[in-house]
C-alpha positions in Angstrom: 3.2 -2.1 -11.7 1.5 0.0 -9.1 1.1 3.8 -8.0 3.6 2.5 -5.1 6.2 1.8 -8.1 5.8 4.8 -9.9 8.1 7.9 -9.4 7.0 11.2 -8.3 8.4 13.9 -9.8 9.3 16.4 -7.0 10.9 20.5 -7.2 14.1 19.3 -7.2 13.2 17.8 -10.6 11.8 20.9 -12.0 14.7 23.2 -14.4 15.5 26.9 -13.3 12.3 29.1 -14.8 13.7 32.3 -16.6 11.4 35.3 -15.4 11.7 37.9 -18.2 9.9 41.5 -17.2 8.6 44.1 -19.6 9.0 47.7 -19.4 6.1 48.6 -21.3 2.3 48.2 -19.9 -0.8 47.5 -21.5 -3.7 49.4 -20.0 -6.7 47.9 -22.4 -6.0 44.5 -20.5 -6.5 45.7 -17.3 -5.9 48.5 -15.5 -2.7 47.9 -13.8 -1.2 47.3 -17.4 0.0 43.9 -16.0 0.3 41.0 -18.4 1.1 37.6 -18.3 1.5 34.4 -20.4 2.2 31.6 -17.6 -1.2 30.3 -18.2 0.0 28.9 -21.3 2.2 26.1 -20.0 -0.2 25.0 -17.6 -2.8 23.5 -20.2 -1.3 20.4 -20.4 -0.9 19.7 -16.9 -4.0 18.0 -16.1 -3.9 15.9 -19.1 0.0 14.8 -17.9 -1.5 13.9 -14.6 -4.5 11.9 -15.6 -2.4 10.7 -18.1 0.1 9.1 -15.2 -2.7 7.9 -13.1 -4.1 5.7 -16.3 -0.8 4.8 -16.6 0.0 3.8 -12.9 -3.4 2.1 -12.4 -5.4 1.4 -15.2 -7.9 3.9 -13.8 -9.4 6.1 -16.6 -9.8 9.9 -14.7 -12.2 11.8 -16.2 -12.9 14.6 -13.6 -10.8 16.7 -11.6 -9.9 17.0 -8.8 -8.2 13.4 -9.1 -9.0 11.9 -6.0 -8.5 8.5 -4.5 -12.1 7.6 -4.7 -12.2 8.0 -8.1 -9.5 5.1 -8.3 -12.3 2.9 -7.3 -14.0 3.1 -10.8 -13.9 0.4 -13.4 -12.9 1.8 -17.1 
């Protein structure tokens, strides 16, 4: 198996995202009261994608950007 054989997951691939928006603000955060917890899906994003590139090429990632230099390293 190489990259070449793996799928790419693409938008089309992504479910619908519910936006929910609150009345209320909070103005000890910041001072436009705004608020936000999107950040918290995102932590296991890089993980997922180094995570795919072991997978794919045997290639242990340990820095990010992943970047097709570091596909020359031997793990």
């Amino acid at each position: 198996m190489s990259l070449a054989d793996h799928m790419v997951t693409v938008n089309a691939d992504a479910p619908p995202i519910d936006v929910t928006f609150l009345d209320d603000t909070d103005k000890e955060i910041n001072e436009l009261g705004a608020r936000g917890i999107g950040e918290i899906g995102l932590t296991g994003v890089a993980a997922a994608i180094t995570s795919t590139v072991r997978h794919a090429t045997g290639v242990y990632v340990r820095e990010l950007p992943v970047r097709p230099d570091a596909m020359s390293q031997v793990n």
